[in-house]
KOLPARO-746451 format. One record per residue: residue in one letter; x, y, z of N, C-alpha, C in turn. Coordinates in steps of 0.02 Angstrom, whole numbers, plus 50000, padded with zeros to 5 digits. Atoms other than C-alpha are relative to their C-alpha. Example, Ala and Ser with C-alpha at 12.3 -4.5 7.8 and 13.67 -1.06 7.14 Angstrom:
// KOLPARO-746451
A500454994150000506154977550390500455006050000S499584994149997506844994750357499615005550037
// end
This chain:
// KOLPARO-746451
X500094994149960559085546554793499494998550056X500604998849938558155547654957499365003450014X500614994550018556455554154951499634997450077X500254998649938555145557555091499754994350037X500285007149975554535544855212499255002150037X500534999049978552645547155227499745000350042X500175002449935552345535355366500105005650066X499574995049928553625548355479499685006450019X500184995150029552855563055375499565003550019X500635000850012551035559855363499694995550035X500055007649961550815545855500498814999649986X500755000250003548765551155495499654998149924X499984999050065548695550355296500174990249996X499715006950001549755533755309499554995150051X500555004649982548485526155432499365000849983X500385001650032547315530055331499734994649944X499665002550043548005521955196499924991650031X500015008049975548095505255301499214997950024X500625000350011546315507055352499624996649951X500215003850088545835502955184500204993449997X499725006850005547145488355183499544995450062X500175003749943546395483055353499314998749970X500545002950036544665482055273500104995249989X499795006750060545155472355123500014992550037X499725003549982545895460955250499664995950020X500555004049974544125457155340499634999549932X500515002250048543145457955183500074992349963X500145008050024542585442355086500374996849917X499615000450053543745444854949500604993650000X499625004949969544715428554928500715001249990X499104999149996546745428954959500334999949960X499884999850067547165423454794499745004849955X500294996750037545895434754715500645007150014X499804995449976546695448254817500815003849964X499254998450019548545445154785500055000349912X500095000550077548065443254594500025006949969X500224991649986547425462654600500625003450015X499404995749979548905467354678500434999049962X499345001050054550145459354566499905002049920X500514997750087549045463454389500145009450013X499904987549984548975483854464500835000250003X499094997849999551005482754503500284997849942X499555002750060551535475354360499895005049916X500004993750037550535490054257500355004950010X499654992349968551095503654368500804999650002X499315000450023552775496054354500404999950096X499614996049928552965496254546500624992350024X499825005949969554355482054601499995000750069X499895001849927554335484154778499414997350025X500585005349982552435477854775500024994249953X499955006250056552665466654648500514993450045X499685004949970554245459154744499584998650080X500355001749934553075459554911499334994749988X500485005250009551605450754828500004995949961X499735009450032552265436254718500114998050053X499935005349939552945430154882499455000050033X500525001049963551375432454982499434996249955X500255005050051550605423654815500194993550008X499595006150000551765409354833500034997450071X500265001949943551465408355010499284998050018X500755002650002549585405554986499874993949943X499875002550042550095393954867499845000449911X499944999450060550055400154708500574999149959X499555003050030551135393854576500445005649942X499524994150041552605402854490499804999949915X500275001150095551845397154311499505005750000X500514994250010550375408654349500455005449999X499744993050000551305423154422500445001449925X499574996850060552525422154255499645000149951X500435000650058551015420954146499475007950012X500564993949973550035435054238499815006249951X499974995150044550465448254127499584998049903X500185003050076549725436053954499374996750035X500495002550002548095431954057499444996649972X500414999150057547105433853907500224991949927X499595002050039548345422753811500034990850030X499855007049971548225405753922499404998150039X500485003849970547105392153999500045000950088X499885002649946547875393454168499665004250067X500184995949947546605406054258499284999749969X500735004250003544755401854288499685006949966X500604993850015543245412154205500285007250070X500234996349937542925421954384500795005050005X499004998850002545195426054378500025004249947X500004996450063544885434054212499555004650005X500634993949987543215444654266500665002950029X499584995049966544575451154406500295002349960X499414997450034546015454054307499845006249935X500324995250041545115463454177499775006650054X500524992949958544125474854314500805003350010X499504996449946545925478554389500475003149937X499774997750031546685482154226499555007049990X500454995350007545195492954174499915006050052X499914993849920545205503054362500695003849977X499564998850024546995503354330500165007149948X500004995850076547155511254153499205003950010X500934997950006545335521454201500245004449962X500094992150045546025537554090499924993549904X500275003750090545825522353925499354999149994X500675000649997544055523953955499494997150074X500375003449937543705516354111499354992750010X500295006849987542695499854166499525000849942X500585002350059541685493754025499494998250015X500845001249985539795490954031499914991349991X500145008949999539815472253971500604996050056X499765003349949541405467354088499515001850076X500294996149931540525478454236499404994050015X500735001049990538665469354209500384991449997X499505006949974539975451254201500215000550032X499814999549913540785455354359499134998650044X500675002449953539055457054441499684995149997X500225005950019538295442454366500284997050017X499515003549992539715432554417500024999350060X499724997049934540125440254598499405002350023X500234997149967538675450154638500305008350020X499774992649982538805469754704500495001650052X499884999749948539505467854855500904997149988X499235000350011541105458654797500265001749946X499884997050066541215468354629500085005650060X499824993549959541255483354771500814998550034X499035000649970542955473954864500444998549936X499394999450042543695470854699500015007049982X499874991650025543665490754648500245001450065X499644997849927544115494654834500904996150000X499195005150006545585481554819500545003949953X499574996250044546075489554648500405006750038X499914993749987546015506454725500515001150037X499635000749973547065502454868500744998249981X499595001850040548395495254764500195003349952X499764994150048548485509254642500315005850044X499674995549965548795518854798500695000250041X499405002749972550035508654866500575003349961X499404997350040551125509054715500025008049986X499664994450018550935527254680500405001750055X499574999249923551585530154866500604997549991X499255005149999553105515354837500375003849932X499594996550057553535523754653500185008250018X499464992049968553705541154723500075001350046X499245001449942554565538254867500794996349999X499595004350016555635525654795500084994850044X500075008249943555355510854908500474995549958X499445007650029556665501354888499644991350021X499995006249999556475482854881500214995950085X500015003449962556475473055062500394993049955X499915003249998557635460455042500294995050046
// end
């Protein structure tokens, strides 16, 4: 079914919306970190049209299809550094915030790790990315192929 098109809709709302992305874009958050966030949040939220947009922009920064098919068993494999696992946890935890929200010992390991400043672009990153997909899941964004 056809549902609303924001951008057409809401064009002030929707450049808002990119604002945010445009940040992200200058901040010091690294590209991999970034696309990691994005693909860990879509693959909860269930969104494929970011999911199919950022594996390839993963795989274009060269990230390897063993990670992306492991992404979801982070916890479960060697193939993602300490610092890969602080993220992925924060972005699950943002993510899922109604299961309790960011934990006090990951939170005070993010900062120790990263510092405030890029523990602030990974929650901004999350955020953006939770907003994405709710936008792509109820609209129905189809898939760019």
């Amino acid at each position: 079914m056809k549902r609303i098109n924001i951008p057409s809709l809401e064009p002030n709302a929707y450049k808002a919306m990119l604002a945010l992305e445009n940040y992200l874009q200058t901040s010091a958050l690294d590209k991999l970190h970034k696309e990691l966030i994005k693909i860990r949040a879509s693959q909860i939220n269930g969104c494929a049209f970011c999911l199919d947009m950022h594996t390839k922009d993963a795989i274009k920064l060269g990230e390897t299809p063993q990670r992306i098919f492991l992404l979801n068993a982070w916890r479960e494999t060697d193939l993602f550094t300490e610092e890969e696992k602080i993220i992925l946890g924060l972005t699950e935890q943002i993510t899922l915030i109604s299961n309790g929200g960011v934990g006090d010992d990951l939170y005070l390991k993010a900062i120790a790790t990263f510092g405030e400043n890029y523990v602030a672009q990974i929650i901004m990153a999350c955020v953006a990315i939770n907003g994405w997909n709710r936008i792509a899941i109820s609209t129905n964004t189809e898939i760019m192929k």
